[in-house]
Structure formats: structure tokens, C-alpha cells
C-alpha positions as CSV (number, residue, x, y, z in Angstrom):
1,X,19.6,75.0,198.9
2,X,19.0,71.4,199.5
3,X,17.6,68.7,196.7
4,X,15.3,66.4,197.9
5,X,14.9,63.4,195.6
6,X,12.1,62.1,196.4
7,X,12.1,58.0,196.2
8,X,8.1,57.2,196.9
9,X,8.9,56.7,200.4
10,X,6.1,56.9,202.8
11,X,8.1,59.0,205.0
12,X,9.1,61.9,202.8
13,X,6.5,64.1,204.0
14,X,8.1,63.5,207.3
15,X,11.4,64.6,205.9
16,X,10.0,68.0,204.2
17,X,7.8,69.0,206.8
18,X,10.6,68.7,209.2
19,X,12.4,70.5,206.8
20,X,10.0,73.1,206.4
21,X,9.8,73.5,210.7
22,X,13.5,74.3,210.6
23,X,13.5,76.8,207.5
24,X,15.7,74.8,205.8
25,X,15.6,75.4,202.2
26,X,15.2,72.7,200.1
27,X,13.6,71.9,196.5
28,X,11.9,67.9,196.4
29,X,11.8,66.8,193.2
30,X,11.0,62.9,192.1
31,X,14.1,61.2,189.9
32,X,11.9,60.7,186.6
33,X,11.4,64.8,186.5
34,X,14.8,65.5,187.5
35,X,17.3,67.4,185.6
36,X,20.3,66.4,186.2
37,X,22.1,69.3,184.5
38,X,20.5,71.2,187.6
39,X,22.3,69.4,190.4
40,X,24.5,72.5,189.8
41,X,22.3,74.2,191.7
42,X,22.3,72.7,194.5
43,X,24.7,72.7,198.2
44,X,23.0,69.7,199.3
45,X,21.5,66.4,198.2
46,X,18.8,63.9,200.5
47,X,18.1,60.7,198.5
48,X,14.6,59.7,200.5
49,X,14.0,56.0,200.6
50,X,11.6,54.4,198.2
51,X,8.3,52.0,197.8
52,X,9.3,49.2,195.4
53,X,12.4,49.0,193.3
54,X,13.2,50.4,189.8
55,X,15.8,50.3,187.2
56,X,15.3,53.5,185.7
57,X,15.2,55.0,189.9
58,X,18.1,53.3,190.7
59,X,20.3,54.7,187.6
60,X,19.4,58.3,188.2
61,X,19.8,58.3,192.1
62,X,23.6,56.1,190.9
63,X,24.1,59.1,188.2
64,X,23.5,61.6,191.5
65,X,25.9,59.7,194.1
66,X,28.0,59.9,191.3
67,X,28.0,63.9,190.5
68,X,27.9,64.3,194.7
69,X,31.3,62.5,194.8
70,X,32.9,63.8,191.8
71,X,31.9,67.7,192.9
72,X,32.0,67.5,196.9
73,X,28.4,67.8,197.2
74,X,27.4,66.4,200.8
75,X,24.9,63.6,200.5
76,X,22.4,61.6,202.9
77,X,21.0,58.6,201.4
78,X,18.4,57.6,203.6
79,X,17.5,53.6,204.1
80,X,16.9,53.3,200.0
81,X,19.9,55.9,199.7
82,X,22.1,54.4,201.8
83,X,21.7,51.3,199.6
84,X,21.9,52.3,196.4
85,X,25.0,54.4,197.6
86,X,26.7,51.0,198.6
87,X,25.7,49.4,195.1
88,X,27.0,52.3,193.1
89,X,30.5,52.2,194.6
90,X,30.4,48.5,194.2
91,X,29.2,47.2,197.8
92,X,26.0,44.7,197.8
93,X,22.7,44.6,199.6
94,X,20.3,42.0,200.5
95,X,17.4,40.7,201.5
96,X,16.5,40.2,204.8
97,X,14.4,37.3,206.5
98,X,11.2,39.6,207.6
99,X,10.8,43.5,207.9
100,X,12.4,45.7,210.0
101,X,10.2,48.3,211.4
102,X,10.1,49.8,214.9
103,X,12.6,51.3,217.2
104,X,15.9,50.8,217.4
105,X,18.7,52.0,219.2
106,X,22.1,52.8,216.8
107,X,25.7,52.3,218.5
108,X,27.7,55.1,217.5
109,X,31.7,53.2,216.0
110,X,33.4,56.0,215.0
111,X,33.6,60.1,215.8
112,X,31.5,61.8,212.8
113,X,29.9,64.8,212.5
114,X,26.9,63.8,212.1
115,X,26.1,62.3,215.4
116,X,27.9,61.6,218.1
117,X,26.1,59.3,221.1
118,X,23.9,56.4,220.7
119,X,20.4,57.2,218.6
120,X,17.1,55.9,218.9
121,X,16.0,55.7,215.8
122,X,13.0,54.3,213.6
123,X,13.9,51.6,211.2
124,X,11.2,50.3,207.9
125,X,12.8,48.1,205.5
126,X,13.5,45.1,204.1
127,X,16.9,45.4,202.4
128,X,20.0,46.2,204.2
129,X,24.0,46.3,203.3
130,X,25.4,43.2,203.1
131,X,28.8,44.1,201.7
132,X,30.4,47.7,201.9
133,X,32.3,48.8,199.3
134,X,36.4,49.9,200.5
135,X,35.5,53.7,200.0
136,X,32.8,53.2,202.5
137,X,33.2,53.4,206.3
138,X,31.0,52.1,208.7
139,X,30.1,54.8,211.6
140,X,27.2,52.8,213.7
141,X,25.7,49.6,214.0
142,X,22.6,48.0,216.0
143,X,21.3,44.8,217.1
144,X,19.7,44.1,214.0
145,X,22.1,45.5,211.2
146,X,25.3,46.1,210.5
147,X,25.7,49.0,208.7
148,X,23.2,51.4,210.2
149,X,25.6,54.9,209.5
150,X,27.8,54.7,206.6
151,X,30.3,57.6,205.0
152,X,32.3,57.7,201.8
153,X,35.9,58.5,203.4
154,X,36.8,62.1,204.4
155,X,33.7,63.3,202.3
156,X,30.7,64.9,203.3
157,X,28.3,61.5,202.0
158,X,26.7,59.4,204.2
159,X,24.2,56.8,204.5
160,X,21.7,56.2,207.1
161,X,19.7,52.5,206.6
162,X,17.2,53.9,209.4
163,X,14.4,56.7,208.5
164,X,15.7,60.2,210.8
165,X,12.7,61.8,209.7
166,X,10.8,59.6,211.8
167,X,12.3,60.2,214.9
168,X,14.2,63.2,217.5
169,X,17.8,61.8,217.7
170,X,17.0,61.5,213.8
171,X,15.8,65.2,213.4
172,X,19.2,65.9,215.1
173,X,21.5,64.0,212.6
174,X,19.6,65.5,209.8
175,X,20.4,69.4,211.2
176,X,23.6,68.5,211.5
177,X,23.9,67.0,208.1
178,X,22.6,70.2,207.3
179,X,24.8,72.6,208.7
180,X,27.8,70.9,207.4
């Protein structure tokens, strides 16, 4: 069973609906209720993306990362996730002269199994990786940003500073996240 932690994003429904269309079971659950004696309990983790930021959101999503690595749990931190996944292994983020939002098409840099041609995706955010940690490899890029796909090395965590839930290609990455 997956573990949704859900951020505030506005696209989370997104994310469980689509979840729900593929009978993928999952359990959403929002970082200040979370136990994280349960992660346990759990194959899977999806750290959703999030409205404003939040010390006390941004230790408990850290404390998960954290028990993901340490136990082999695959992870996909989405836009927020894939930031706060940089800054608890040390990378840095910044941010960035106006929004992001809209279409975008992601450059594919290294063979993953989590996708494996270009994506059109849909981006919303106004942070991005500036700096990636060493343990952190970069797997696609776009115009606009750097480190669109990231992974911790040879693990199954990864990183996605675009929203998949909002669009097909992105429905694809996150079945094949899934099935891993």
C-alpha cells in the first residue's frame, strides 16, 4: 500500500483520483496527523507538493525521506517533494524570478525506470533546485529548470519538480513509479 502525504497542494486530488482510476492502493494522510511509527506499513511513499511553507511540514516530510532511505522504501517527491528531498540530503533550493506554470516538455538525461522519452508535463511553482546534493542524480531537464527528474543513487527515490498528476506522460511516470 502506498502513503500519500498530503502537502496542501492544490493538485492532490488530481493525484488520488488518478490513483483511485488505476486501483492503486494508497492511504493520504496530512504530515501533522501522521504517525510516523506507521511508515512500517507502508511499500510506497508520494510526498504531494504543498501551498505555503512550514517548519514543522518540512521536518516531518525530512523525518520521512529519511526512514525511505534508511529502509529502501521507494519515494516520489513531487515539485515540494522533490525539494525538500534535495534540502534534507544537503542540496539547496531557491527562488525563482516569477512562477512557473503551464506546459512544459522534460528532456529525458539518463535511462531510469521511471520514464524513458521526452514528457510533456505540467509545471506550478515557484521554488526549484538550485544545488543537488552528491547522492542525488539528475535524470531530466527542460528549458526552464534544471533539475526537473532527480533520484537518490541506485535507490528507488526520486523527485519530480513538475506536477505528473496533472498531465498523461505524468500519469505514466507515476504507474511506473508504482509498479516498481
Amino acid at each position: 500500500m502506498l502513503l500519500v502525504v498530503d502537502n496542501g497542494s492544490i493538485y492532490t486530488k488530481n493525484l488520488t483520483d488518478f490513483l483511485n482510476e488505476k486501483n492503486i492502493s494508497f492511504k493520504k494522510q496530512t504530515p501533522q496527523l501522521l504517525n510516523l511509527n506507521s511508515l512500517e506499513n507502508y511499500d510506497g511513499i508520494i510526498l504531494s507538493g504543498r501551498k505555503k511553507n512550514e517548519k514543522k511540514i518540512n521536518e516531518i516530510n525530512s523525518k520521512v525521506i529519511t526512514y525511505s532511505i534508511k529502509n529502501n522504501i521507494k519515494l516520489l517527491g513531487i515539485c515540494y517533494g522533490a525539494e525538500i528531498l534535495a534540502l534534507t540530503l544537503g542540496g539547496t533550493i531557491r527562488k525563482i524570478s516569477s512562477l512557473q506554470k503551464g506546459n512544459e516538455t522534460i528532456k529525458i538525461l539518463k535511462e531510469n525506470p521511471i520514464s524513458d522519452n521526452s514528457l510533456d508535463v505540467f509545471e506550478s511553482h515557484g521554488f526549484e533546485i538550485s544545488k543537488l546534493p552528491s547522492v542525488l542524480v539528475a535524470l531530466a531537464e527542460s528549458e526552464h529548470c534544471q533539475y526537473e527528474i532527480i533520484q537518490y543513487e541506485k535507490k528507488p527515490i526520486f523527485g519530480t519538480q513538475f506536477h505528473p498528476e496533472m498531465s498523461q506522460d505524468g500519469h505514466d511516470l507515476i504507474e511506473k513509479f508504482c509498479s516498481l
